[in-house]
C-alpha positions as CSV (number, residue, x, y, z in Angstrom):
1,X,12.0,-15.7,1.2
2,X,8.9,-13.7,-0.1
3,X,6.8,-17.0,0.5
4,X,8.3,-16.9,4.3
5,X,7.2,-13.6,4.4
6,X,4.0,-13.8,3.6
7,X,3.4,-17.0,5.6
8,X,4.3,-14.8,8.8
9,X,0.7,-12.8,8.1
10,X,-2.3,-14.4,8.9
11,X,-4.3,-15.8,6.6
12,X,-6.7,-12.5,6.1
13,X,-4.2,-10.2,5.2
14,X,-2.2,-12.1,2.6
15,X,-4.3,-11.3,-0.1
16,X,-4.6,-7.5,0.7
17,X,-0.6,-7.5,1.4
18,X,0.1,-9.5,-2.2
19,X,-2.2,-7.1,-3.7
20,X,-0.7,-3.8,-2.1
21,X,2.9,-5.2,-3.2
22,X,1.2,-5.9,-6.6
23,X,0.0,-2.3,-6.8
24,X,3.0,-0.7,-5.3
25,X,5.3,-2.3,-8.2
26,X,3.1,-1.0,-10.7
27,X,4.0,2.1,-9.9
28,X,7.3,1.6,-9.7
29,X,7.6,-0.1,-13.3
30,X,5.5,3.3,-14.2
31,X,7.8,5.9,-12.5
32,X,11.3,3.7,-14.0
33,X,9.6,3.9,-17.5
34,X,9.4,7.6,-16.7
35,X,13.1,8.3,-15.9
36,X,14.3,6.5,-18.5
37,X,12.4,8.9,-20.8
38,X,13.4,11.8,-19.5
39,X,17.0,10.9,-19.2
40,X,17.1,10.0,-22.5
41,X,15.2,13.2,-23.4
42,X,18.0,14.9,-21.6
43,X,21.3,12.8,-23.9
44,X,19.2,13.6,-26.8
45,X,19.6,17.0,-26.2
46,X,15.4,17.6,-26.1
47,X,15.4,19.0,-22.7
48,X,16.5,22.8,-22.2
49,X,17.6,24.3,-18.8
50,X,14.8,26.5,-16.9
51,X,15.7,30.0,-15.8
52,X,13.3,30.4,-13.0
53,X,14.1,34.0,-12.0
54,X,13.0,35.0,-15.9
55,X,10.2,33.0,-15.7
56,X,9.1,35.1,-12.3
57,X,10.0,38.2,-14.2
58,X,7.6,37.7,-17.3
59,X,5.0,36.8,-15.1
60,X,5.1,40.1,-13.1
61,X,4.9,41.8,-16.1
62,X,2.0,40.1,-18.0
63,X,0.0,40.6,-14.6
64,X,-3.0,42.9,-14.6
65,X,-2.6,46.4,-12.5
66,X,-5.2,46.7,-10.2
């Protein structure tokens, strides 16, 4: 199927198209690597839950008065 695929292209853009497709899994096999971390960051109990609104807070007070 892939082969058909590519056979559909003309000649000149094979390579680039292989090569984009190349690329493009790359980062895919990158970004999966990177999820699995984190989710097993998060069953290892690593990974704390964000309270935004304090974080706003703190900021506003360690800002300098003009």
């Amino acid at each position: 199927m892939k082969s058909e695929a590519l056979d559909l292209l003309p000649e000149e853009l094979r390579e680039p198209a292989v090569a984009f497709l190349l690329e493009q899994a790359e980062k895919f096999r990158v970004l999966k690597k990177d999820i699995d971390k984190g989710l097993a960051d998060i069953e290892a109990g690593h990974v704390r839950e964000r309270d935004f609104a304090d974080f706003l807070r703190r900021a506003e007070l360690s800002e300098p008065k003009s």
